[in-house]
N, C-alpha and C positions, 0 to 999 in steps of 0.2 A: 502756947500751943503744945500740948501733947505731944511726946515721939511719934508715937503709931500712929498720928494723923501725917507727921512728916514723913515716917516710913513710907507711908500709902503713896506717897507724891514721889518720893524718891524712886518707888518701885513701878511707878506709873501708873498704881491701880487707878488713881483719880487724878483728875484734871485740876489743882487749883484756880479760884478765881483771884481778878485781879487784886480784888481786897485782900483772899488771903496770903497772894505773893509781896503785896505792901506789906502786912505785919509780920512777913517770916525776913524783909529786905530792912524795917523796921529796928525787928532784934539784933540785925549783925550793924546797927549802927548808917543805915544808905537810905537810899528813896528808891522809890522804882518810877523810871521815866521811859512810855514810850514812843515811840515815832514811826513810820513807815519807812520801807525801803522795797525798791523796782526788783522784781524777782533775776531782772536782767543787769542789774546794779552791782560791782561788786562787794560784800562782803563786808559792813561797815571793823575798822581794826587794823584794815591793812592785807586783808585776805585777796588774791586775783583771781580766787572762783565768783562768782555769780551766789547768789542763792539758793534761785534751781538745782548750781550743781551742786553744794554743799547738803540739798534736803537729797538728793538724786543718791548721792555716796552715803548717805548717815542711811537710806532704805534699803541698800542693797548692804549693812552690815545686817548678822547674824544674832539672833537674839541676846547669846551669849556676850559677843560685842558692844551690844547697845548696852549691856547689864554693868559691864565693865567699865565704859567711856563714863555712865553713870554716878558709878561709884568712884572714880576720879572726879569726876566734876562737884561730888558730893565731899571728897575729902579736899581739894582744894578752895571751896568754900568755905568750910571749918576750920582751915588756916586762916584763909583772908579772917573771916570775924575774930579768933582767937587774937590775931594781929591789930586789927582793928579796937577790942576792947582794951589789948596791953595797951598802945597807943594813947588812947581816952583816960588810961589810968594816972 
């Protein structure tokens, strides 16, 4: 996959579908498995908000905020895979 198609996803301009999120979960070495959970559920991980509240606080951050969280969760991935491929090696 292309960067500028992972940009796009990173920046939010587009939605990946679920195939494309299997072969970008693919390349760091995983699977993608999903399942449902009760919006009144807490938090599968160990979290004691709910889900509601957690989509409820991620709405009421500021564009800026959400760009930010982003680009952590964007570099903390690219450790997991980096980690992941040393491991495989």
């Amino acid at each position: 996959m292309k960067q500028s198609a992972v940009s796009r996803i990173e920046r939010d301009v587009v939605s990946p579908s679920l195939e494309t999120l299997n072969r970008l979960m693919e390349g760091m070495g995983e699977g993608l498995m999903l399942s449902s959970v009760g919006l009144s559920d807490p938090v599968p991980g160990g979290s004691n908000q709910s889900l509601r509240e957690v989509l409820h606080d991620y709405q009421e951050l500021t564009s800026e905020e959400r760009l930010a969280q982003a680009a952590k969760l964007s570099e903390m991935a690219t450790e997991l895979a980096a980690g992941a491929s040393d491991a495989a090696a």
